[in-house]
C-alpha positions as CSV (number, residue, x, y, z in Angstrom):
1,X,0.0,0.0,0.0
2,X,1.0,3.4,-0.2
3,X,2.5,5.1,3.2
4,X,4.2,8.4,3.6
5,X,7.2,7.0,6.2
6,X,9.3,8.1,9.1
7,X,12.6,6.7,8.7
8,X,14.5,9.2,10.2
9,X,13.7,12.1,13.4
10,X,13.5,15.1,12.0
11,X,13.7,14.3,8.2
12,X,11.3,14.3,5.5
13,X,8.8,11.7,5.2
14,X,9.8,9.0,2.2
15,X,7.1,7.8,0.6
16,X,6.2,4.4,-0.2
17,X,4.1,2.5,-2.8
18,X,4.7,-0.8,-1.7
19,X,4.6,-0.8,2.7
20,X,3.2,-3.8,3.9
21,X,-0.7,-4.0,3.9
22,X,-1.7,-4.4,8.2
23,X,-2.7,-7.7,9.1
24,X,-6.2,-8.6,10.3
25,X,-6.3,-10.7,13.7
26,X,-9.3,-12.1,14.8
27,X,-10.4,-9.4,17.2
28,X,-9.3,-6.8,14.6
29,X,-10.5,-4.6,11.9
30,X,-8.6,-3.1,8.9
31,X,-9.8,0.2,7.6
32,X,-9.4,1.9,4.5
33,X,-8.6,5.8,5.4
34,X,-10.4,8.3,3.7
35,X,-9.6,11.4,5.7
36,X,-6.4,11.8,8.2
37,X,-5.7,14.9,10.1
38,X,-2.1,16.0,10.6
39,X,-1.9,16.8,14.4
40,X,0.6,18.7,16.4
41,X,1.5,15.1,18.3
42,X,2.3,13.9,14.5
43,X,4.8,16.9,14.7
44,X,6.0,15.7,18.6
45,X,6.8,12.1,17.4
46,X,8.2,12.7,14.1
47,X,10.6,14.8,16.2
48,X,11.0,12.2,19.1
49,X,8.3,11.1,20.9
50,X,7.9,11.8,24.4
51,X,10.3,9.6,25.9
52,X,10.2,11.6,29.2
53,X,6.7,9.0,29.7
54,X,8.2,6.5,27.9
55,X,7.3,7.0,24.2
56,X,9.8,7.3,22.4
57,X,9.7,7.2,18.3
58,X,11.4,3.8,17.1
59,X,11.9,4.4,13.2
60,X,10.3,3.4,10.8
61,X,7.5,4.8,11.9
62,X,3.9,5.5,9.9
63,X,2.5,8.7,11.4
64,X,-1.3,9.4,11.5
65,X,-3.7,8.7,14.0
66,X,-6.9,11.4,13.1
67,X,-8.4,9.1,10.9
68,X,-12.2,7.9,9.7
69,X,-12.8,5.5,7.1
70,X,-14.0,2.3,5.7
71,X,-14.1,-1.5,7.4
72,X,-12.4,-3.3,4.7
73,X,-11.9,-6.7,6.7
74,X,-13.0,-7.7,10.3
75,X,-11.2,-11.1,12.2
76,X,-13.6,-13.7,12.9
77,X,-14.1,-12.7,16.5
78,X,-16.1,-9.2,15.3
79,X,-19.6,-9.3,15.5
80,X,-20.4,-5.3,15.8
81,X,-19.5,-4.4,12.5
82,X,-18.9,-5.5,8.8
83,X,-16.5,-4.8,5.7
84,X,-17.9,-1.4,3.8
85,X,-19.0,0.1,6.8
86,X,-18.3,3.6,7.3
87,X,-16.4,4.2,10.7
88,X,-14.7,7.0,13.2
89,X,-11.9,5.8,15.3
90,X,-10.3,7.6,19.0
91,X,-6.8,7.0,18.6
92,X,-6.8,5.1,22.4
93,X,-7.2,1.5,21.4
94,X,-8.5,-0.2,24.7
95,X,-8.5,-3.4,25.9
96,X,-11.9,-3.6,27.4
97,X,-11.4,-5.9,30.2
98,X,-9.1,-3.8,32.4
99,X,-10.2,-2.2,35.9
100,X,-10.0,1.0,33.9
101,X,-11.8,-0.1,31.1
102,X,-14.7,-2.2,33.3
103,X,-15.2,1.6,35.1
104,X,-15.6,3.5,32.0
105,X,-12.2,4.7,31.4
106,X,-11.7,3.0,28.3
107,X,-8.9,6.2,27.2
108,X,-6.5,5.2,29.6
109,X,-6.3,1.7,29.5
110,X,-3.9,-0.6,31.2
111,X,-3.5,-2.1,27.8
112,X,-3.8,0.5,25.5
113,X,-2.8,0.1,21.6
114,X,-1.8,3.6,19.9
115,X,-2.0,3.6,15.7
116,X,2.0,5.0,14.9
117,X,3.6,2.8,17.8
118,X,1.4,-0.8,17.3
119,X,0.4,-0.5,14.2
120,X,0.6,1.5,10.8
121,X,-0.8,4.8,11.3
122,X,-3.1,7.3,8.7
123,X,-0.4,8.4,6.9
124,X,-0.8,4.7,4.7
125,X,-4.1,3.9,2.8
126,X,-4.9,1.5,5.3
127,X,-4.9,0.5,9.0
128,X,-5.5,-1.4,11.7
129,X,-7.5,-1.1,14.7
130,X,-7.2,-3.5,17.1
131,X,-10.2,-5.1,19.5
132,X,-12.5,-3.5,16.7
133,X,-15.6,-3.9,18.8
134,X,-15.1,-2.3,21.3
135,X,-12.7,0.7,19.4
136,X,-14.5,1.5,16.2
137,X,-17.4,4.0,16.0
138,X,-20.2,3.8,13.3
139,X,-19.9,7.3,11.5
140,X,-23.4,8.5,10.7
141,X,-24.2,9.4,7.0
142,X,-24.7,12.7,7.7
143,X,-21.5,13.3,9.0
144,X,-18.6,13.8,6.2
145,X,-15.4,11.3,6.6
146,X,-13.4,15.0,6.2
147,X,-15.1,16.3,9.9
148,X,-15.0,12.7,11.2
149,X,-11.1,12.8,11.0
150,X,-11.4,16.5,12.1
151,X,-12.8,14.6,15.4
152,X,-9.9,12.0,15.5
153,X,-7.6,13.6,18.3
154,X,-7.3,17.2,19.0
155,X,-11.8,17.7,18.8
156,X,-13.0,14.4,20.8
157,X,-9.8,15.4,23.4
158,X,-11.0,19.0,23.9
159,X,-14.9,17.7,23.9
160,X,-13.3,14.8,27.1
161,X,-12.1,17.4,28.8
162,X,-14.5,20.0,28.3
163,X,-17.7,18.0,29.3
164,X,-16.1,15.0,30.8
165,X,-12.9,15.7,32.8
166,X,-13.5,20.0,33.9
167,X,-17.4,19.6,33.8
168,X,-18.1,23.1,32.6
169,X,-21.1,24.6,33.0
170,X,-23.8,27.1,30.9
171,X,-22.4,30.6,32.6
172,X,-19.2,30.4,33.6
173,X,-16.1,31.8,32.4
174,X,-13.2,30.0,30.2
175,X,-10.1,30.8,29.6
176,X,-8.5,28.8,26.7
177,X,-4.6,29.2,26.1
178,X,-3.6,28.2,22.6
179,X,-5.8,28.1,19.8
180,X,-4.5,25.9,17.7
181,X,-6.7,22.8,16.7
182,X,-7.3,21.4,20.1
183,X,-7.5,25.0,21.3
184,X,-9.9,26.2,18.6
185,X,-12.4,23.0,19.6
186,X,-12.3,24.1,23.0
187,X,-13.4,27.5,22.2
188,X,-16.3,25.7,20.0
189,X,-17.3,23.2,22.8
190,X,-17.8,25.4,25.6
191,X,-19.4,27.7,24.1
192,X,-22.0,25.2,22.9
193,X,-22.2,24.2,26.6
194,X,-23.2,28.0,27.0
195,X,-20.0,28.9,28.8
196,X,-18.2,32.4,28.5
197,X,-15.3,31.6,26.5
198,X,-12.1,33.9,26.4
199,X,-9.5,33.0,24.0
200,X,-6.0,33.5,24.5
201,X,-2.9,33.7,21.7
202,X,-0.7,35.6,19.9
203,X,-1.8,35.5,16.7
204,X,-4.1,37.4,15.6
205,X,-6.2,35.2,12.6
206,X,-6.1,32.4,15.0
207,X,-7.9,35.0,18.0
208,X,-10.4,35.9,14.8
209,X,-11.0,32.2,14.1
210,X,-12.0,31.8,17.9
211,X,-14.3,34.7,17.8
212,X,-16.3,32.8,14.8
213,X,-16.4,29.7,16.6
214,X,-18.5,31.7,19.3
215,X,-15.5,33.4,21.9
216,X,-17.3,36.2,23.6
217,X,-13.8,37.9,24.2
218,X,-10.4,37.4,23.1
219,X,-6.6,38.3,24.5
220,X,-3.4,38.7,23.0
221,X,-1.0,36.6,24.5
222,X,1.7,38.8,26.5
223,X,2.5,39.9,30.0
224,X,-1.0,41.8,30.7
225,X,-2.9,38.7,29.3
226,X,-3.7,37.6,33.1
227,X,-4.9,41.0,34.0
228,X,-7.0,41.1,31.0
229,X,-8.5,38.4,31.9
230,X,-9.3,38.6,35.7
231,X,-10.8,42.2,35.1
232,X,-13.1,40.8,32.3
233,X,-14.4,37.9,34.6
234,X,-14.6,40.3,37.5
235,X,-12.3,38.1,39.9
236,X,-11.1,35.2,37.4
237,X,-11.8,32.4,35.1
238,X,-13.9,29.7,36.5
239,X,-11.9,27.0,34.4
240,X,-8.7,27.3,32.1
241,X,-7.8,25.3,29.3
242,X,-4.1,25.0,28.6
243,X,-4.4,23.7,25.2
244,X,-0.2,24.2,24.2
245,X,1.0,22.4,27.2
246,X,4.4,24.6,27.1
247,X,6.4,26.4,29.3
248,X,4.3,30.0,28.1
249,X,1.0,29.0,28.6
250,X,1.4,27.2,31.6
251,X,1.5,30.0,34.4
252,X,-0.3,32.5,32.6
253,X,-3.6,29.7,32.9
254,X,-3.1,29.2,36.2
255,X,-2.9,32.7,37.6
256,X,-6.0,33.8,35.7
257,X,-8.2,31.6,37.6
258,X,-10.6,32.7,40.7
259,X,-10.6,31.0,43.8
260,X,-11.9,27.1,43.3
261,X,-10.7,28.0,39.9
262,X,-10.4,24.4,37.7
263,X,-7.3,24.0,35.1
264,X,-7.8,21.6,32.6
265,X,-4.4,20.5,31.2
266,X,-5.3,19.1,27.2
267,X,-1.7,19.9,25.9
268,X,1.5,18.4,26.6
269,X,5.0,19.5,27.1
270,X,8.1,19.7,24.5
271,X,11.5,18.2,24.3
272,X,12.9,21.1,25.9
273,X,10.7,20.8,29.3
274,X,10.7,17.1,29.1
275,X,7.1,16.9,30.9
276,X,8.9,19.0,33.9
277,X,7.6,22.9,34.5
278,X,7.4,24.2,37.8
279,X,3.6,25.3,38.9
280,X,2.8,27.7,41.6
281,X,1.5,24.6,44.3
282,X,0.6,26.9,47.2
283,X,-1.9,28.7,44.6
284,X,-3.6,25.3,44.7
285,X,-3.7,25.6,48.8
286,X,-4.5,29.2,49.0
287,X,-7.2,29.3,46.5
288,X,-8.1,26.0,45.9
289,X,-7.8,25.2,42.8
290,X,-8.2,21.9,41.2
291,X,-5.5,20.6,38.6
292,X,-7.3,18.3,36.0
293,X,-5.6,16.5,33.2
294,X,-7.5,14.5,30.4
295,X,-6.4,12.1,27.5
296,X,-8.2,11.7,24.5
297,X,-11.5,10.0,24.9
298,X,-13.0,6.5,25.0
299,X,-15.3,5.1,21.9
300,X,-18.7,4.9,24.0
301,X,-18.5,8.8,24.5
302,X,-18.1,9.4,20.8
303,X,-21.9,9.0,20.3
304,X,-23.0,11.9,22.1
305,X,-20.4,14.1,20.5
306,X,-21.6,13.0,16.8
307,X,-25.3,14.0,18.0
308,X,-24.1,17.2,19.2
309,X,-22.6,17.5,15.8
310,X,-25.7,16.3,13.6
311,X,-27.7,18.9,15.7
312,X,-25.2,21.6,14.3
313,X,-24.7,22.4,18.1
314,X,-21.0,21.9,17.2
315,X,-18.3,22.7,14.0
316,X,-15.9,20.4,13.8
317,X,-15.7,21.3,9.9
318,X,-15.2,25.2,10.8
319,X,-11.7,23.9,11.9
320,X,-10.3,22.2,8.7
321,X,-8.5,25.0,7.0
322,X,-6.9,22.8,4.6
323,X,-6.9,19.6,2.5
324,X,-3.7,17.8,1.1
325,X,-2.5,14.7,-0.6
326,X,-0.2,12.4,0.8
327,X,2.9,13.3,-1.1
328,X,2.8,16.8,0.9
329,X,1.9,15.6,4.2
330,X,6.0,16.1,4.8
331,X,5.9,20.0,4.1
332,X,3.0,20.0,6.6
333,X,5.0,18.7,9.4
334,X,8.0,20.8,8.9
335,X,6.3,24.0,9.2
336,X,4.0,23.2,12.8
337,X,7.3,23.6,15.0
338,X,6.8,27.2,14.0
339,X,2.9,27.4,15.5
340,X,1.6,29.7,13.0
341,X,-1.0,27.0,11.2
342,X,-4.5,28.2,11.5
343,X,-7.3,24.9,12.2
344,X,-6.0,21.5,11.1
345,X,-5.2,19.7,7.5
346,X,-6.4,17.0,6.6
347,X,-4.7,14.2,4.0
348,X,-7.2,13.0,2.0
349,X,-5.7,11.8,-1.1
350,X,-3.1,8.8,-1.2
């Protein structure tokens, strides 16, 4: 099949026309990609990984993990769904059966399997998914294979966090740090939920992009931005969203919050912080505040997310600002170290 490849960190994906086809086990299902967004954790492993929690980027590696497509073969242990059906996919492959999965927590499995480091990614035509009954999502007609992908990572991660993991509620105030693709679905969540959304950045289309997806206010990212903030929430934001995960965003969201203030942490750190930034802790005392981190989001959630999305309550197309073919999904990556991409591209040509 053809695969755009990682063969080395840091240099430009080699394409191939001929990288082995992924091999169907009985639990498993292989699907044929019709859409795959390029993500800023594409951009993380193709420089590394993020061996500082053990995930490091073993080359060759097939990138991609945003995807939506088409069962082209299930194992002879899958009974939920059948070749030609159209599907969405979370990128957390669980196990089903662990104490985390039997509660609900299907994201953060004991046994989780990750597309890119198990198994050929969406940067190849096809893919696997493992334990297909309990990972795949049947993708509604209504809903395009090009917003499905949109949903694959950085939108069903913001809508976890958002409704799941933070909880946040019609009337309060939210601060979101980073509008990039996660950032921008935040903004687009919880303002759906009817919360009072404030976006933060330093880029000025991406602060315009927020306002369309329904931010009542915006702030340029700089060394006022907290006192912007607190004196248009008269006291603080009920919850902030650090949606960059980096050294820049990460006081700034903490300091803007009012007392019993919630942070939800949806990005993660670079190679240069190596998942270590020091945090004001005796703000957490003082004013306590709760720190909250979420991961992606299990397949049994995804249903009320797509109805939220049929009902036009949500926009997960507003945020594709771009559609490419395989053979320039390299260029992509090499230009999102710089953060200046507006919304999220999406392969979907091979």
């Amino acid at each position: 099949m053809k695969a755009a490849v990682v063969e080395e960190i840091a240099k430009p994906l080699v394409l191939h026309s001929n990288w082995p086809d992924p091999e169907c086990g009985p639990d498993d299902a292989v699907i044929e990609v019709q859409a795959n967004g390029i993500c800023l954790t594409d951009y993380h492993i193709w420089m590394g990984g993020f061996p500082w929690v053990g995930i490091p980027t073993a080359t060759p590696i097939v990138l991609g993990h945003e995807y939506a497509g088409v069962v082209q073969e299930v194992g002879s242990a899958v009974t939920r769904f059948r070749k030609g059906q159209r599907v969405a996919i979370p990128f957390n492959h669980s196990c089903g059966r662990c104490e985390q999965c039997q509660d609900g927590h299907q994201n953060v499995c004991s046994d989780v399997r990750f597309p890119m480091f198990h198994y050929t990614g969406g940067f190849g035509r096809y893919t696997k998914v493992a334990r297909a009954d309990v990972n795949l999502v049947p993708l509604p007609e209504s809903i395009s294979f090009l917003e499905a992908a949109a949903m694959g990572c950085r939108f069903m991660t913001s809508w976890h966090g958002v409704v799941d993991q933070a909880k946040i509620k019609a009337g309060e105030w939210v601060a979101v740090f980073g509008c990039g693709g996660i950032g921008l679905a935040a903004v687009d969540i919880a303002t759906a939920l009817g919360a009072n959304v404030i976006a933060v950045s330093r880029t000025a289309a991406k602060l315009e992009m927020a306002k369309q997806l329904g931010a009542v206010a915006t702030v340029t990212a700089g060394d006022d931005a907290v006192a912007q903030i607190v004196e248009l929430t008269k006291g603080g934001a009920h919850v902030s969203i650090d949606a960059l995960g980096d050294a820049p965003t990460v006081l700034p969201s903490l300091y803007c919050l009012r007392t019993r203030g919630r942070h939800l942490r949806l990005g993660v750190s670079s190679k240069e912080q190596g998942g270590v930034i020091p945090i004001p802790v005796d703000l957490f005392v003082f004013k306590e505040l709760q720190l909250i981190g979420s991961l992606g989001m299990q397949a049994a959630r995804y249903p009320a997310m797509l109805s939220m999305v049929e009902s036009g309550k949500l926009h997960p197309g507003k945020l594709i600002t771009g559609t490419v073919k395989i053979e320039e999904a390299s260029g992509v990556l090499e230009q999102m170290g710089a953060f200046t991409g507006i919304g999220m591209t999406v392969i979907t040509q091979w």
